[in-house]
Each structure stands twice: as structure tokens, then as C-alpha cells.
N, C-alpha and C positions, 0 to 999 in steps of 0.2 A: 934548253929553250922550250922545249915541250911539257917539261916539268912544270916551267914558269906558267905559260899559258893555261894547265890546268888548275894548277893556284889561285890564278887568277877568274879563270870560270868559278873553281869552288866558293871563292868568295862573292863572287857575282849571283851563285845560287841561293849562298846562307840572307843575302842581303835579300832576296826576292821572297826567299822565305819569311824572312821578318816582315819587311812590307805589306805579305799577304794578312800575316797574322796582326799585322797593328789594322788593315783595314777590317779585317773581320770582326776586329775589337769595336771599332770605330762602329762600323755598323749596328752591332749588337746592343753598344750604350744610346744610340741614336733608336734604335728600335724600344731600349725599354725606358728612353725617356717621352717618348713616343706616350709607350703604356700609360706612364705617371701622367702627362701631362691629361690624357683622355680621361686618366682616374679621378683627377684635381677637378676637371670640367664638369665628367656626372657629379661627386659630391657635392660641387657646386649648384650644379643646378636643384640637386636632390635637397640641398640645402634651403636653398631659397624656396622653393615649396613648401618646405616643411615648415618656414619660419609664416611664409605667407597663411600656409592653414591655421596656422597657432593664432597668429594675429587675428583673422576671421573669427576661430572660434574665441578669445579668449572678447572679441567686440561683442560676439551676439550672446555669450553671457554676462554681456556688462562689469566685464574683470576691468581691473585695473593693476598693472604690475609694474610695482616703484624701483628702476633702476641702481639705485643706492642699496633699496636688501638684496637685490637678486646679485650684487659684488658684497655685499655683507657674505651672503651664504656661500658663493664662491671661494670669500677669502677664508672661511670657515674650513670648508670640504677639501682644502688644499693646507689650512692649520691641522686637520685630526687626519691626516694620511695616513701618518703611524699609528694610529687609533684604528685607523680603517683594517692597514695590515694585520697590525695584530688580531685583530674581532676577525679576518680569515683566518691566519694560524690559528686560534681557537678551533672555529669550526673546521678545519680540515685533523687536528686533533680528535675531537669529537666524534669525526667520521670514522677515521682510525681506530676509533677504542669501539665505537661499534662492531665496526668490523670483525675487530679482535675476541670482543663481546659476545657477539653473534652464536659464534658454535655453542660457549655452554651455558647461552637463555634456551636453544633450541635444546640442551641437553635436558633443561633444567624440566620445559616444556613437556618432554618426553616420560621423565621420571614422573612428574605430577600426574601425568594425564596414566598412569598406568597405575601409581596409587588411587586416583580415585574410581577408576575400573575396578580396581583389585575392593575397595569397600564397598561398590558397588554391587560387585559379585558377592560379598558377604551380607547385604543388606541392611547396609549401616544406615544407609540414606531411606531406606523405606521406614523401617526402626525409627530414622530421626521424625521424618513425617508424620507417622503417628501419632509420636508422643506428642508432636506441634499441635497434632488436631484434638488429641482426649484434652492437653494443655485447655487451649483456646474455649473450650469446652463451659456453658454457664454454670453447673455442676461443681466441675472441679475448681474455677474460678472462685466459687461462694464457700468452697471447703477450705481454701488456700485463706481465704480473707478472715474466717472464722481461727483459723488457726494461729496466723498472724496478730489477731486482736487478742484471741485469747496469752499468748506468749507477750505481750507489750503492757496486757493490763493483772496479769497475773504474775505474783514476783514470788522467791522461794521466802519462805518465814519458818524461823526453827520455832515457833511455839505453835501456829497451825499445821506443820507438818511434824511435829515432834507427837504423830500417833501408835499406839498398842498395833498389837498384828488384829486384836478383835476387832477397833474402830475402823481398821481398816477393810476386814473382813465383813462388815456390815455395813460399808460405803459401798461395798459389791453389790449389793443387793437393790441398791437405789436402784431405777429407772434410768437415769442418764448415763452409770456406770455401766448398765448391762447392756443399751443400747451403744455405748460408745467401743463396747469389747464383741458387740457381735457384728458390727459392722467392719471392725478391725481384721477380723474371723473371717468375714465371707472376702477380704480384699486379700488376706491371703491362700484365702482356697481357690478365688479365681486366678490368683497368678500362677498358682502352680499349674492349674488345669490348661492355663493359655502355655505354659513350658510345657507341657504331654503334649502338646495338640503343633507345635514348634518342633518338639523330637521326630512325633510321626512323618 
């Protein structure tokens, strides 16, 4: 008999148990319908606001917005969804390969910037400056153009260059030949002198 009655208690407590637990249930869907419902109301209102400023503003610019595009453009935005997905797959792609990218541009960075240290340290870039400036030079400009005319308008011919070693030897002697071989002469004396003066 006492077997019985705690039997009976037990199941009297399992059922109180449940009870507690379906109200506690109860409760807590009442509470977060609660939430939603308060959430439905701000957005609500937040909505209406929002729609109310748009109207204002789009009156005191003198807009006008034709209800037929603005469901044209919806049903559009909702036709290219997979278009949209995809064009993020891309870009989250892209991001990836960046990423991925990233260590050897900075490696790439690293090596360049140490070459052009390293020419710098040899003076390749002062060297190139230089030569930019004697280039640019009105001088060497009028040497360059004289040189250029003469090769474009002067062509080989075996019968005017078919000469003796005398005719040749007595072309030396012109004034143009001997100015042309001693300025030749002084462009290689000052190079050498400007390579002594580079050694020291």
C-alpha cells in the first residue's frame, strides 16, 4: 500500500514537473512575442518616418516617382538575384586571392626596394641623371641632329668611296677632317680624365 501511494506521489511530481516546465515555456514565447511585437511597432513607426521624409523631400525637389518603374525595378532586383549572388562570389573571390596575393606583392616590394637601394648605392641613378642633363643639353642636342642629317643624307657609294690610301691621306689634311678628328681626340681625352677622377 505504501509502495502504491509513492507511485502515486511520483507521478504526481513528474506531472508538476511538466506543468512547471510547459508554463515556463508559455511564458517565455509570450515574452519574446512580446519582443517581436514591440520590434514590428518601432519598425513601424521608423518606417513611416522614413517614408514620410522621403515624400517631403522628394516634393521639395520637385521629384516625381512613377509607381509602375519603381515595380519595373523591383521586379528587375528580384529577376538578377543570381546575378547579384554571383557578382558577391566574385568579389569574396577576389578578396581571397588578395589575401592569398598579399605575402608575395609585399615580398615582391621588398626585393625591389633593395635593388633599387643596392643601384643606388652604386650610383646608377646619379650616372642616369647626368647623362639626362649633358643629353638635354643645346650642345649636344645640335651634335645629335648634325649627325642624324648627316647619316640620312649621306649614303655609301663604291665609286666615291672606292679611294687610294693617298686620296685618303690628303682628305686628312682638309680643315673639316682635322677639326672633325681633333674634337673626336679631345672627347676621348676628357673621358678618360673624368674615369681617373671616378677612380680616385
Amino acid at each position: 500500500m505504501q509502495r502504491a501511494m509513492e507511485n502515486v506521489q511520483n507521478q504526481i511530481n513528474d506531472i508538476n514537473n511538466k506543468l512547471d516546465l510547459m508554463l515556463e515555456y508559455m511564458a517565455e514565447q509570450r515574452q519574446r512575442s512580446q519582443v517581436i511585437g514591440d520590434l514590428v511597432q518601432d519598425v513601424s513607426i521608423v518606417g513611416r518616418d522614413a517614408f514620410k521624409y522621403a515624400v517631403d523631400e522628394l516634393d521639395k525637389q520637385a521629384l516625381e516617382i512613377d509607381p509602375e518603374q519603381v515595380k519595373m525595378l523591383f521586379i528587375r532586383l528580384v529577376k538578377n538575384v543570381e546575378n547579384f549572388n554571383n557578382l558577391l562570389g566574385m568579389l569574396n573571390s577576389l578578396s581571397d586571392l588578395a589575401k592569398d596575393a598579399a605575402p608575395i606583392i609585399n615580398e615582391v616590394i621588398i626585393d625591389v626596394t633593395y635593388k633599387l637601394a643596392e643601384l643606388e648605392n652604386k650610383g646608377v641613378f646619379k650616372s642616369l641623371m647626368a647623362i639626362g642633363n649633358n643629353l638635354s643639353s643645346p650642345q649636344v642636342l645640335t651634335g645629335f641632329e648634325n649627325i642624324s642629317y648627316a647619316l640620312a643624307t649621306v649614303k655609301p657609294d663604291d665609286k666615291i668611296d672606292n679611294k687610294s690610301l693617298w686620296k685618303i691621306f690628303r682628305e686628312l689634311r682638309s680643315k673639316e677632317v682635322r677639326q672633325s678628328l681633333s674634337y673626336m681626340l679631345r672627347i676621348v681625352k676628357a673621358t678618360q680624365q673624368t674615369k681617373e677622377v671616378e677612380q680616385q
